[in-house]
C-alpha positions as CSV (number, residue, x, y, z in Angstrom):
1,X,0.0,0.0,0.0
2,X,1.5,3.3,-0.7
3,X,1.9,6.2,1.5
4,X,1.0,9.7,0.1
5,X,1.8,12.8,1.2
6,X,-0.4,15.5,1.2
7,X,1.1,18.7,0.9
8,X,-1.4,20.4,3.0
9,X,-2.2,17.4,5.7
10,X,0.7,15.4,5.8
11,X,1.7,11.4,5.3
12,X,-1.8,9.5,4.6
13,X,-2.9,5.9,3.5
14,X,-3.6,5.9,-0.3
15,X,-7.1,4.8,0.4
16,X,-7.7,8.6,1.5
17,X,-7.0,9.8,-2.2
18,X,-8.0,9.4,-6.0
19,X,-6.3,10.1,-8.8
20,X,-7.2,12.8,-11.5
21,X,-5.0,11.7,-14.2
22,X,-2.1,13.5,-15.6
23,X,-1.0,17.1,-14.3
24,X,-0.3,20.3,-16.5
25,X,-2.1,19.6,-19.5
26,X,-3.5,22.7,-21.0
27,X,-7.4,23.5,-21.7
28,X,-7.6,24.4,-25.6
29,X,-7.4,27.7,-26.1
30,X,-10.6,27.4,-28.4
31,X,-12.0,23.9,-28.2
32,X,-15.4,24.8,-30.3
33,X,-12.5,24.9,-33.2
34,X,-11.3,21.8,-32.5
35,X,-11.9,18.6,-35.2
36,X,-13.8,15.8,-33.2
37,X,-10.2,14.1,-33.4
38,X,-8.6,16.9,-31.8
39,X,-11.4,17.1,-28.7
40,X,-10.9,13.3,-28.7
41,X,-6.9,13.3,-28.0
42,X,-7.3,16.4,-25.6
43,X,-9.5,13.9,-23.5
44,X,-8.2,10.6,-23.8
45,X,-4.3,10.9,-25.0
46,X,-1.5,10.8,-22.4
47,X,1.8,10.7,-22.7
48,X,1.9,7.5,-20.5
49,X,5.9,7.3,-19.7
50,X,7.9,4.6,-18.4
51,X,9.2,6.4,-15.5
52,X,8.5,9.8,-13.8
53,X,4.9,11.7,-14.7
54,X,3.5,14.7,-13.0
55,X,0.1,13.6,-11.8
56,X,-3.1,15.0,-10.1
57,X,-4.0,13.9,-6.8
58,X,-7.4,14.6,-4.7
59,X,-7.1,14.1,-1.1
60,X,-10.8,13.2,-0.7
61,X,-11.0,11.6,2.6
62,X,-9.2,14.4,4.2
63,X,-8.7,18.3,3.1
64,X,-10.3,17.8,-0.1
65,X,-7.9,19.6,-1.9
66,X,-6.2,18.9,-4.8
67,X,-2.4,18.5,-5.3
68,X,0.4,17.2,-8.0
69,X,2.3,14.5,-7.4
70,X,6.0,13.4,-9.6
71,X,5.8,9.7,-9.1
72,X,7.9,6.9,-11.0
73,X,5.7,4.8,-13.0
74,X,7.6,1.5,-12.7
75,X,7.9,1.7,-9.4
76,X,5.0,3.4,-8.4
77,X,7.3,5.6,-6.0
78,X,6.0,8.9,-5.6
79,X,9.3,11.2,-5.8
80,X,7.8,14.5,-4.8
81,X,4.7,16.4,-3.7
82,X,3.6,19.8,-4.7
83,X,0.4,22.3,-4.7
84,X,-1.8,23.5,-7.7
85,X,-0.7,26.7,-8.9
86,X,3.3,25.3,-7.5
87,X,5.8,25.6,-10.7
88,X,6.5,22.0,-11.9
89,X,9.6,20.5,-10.0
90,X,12.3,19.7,-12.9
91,X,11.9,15.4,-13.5
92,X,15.6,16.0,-13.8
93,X,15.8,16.5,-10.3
94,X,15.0,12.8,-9.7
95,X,16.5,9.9,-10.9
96,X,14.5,8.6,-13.6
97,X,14.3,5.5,-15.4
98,X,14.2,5.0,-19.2
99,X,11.8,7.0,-20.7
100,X,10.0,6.2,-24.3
101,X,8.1,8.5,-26.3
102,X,7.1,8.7,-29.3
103,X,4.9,12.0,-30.1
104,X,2.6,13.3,-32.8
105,X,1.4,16.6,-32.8
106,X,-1.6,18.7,-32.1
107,X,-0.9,21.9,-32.9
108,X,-4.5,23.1,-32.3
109,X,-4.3,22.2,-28.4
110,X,-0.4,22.9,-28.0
111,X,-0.2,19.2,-26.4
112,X,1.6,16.1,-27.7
113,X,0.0,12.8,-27.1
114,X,1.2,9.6,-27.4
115,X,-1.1,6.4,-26.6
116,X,-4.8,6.8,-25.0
117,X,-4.7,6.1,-21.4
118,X,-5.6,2.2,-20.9
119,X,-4.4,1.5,-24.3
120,X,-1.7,0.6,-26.3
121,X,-0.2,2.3,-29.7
């Protein structure tokens, strides 16, 4: 089981939390100009990394508030903590292991997907 830390409440049982799915992806700037294939990867493409990902975290059996979290995703260690509105920690900072990505373009959304999330390219 792991233990999370919440940057406003402290070390807690992962029970106490759900996850929100990956951290600092950007709203479209206009999604009513978006193709349906465009709305479709800004929903459901990740870049699903071996190794570090900034995630968001929801501390819903405590605070309530949410929070990002840097955690490995072959290990499932979480390397750092951090608040909404925090800069992103560099994944430099952490040792990481190897990463793979392979990215096509959305230049409508400004984001870079790779595989949907429970899928496989």
């Amino acid at each position: 089981m792991l233990l999370i830390e919440c940057p406003y409440c402290g070390p807690r049982n992962e029970t106490e939390y759900h996850y929100g799915g990956e951290a600092h992806v950007p709203y479209p700037e206009d999604p009513f100009q978006l193709t349906d294939q465009q709305w479709a990867e800004y929903l459901f493409y990740r870049s699903n990394p071996k190794g570090l990902i900034a995630e968001r975290w929801v501390h819903s059996a405590g605070c309530r508030r949410w929070f990002n979290a840097v955690r490995d995703t072959v290990t499932y260690e979480i390397k750092t903590v951090y608040r909404v509105g925090d800069p992103r920690p560099s994944l430099d900072d952490h040792p990481a292991q190897t990463t793979t990505s392979t990215t096509s373009s959305t230049s409508t959304t400004g984001t870079s997907s790779t595989t949907p999330i429970g899928g496989t390219s």
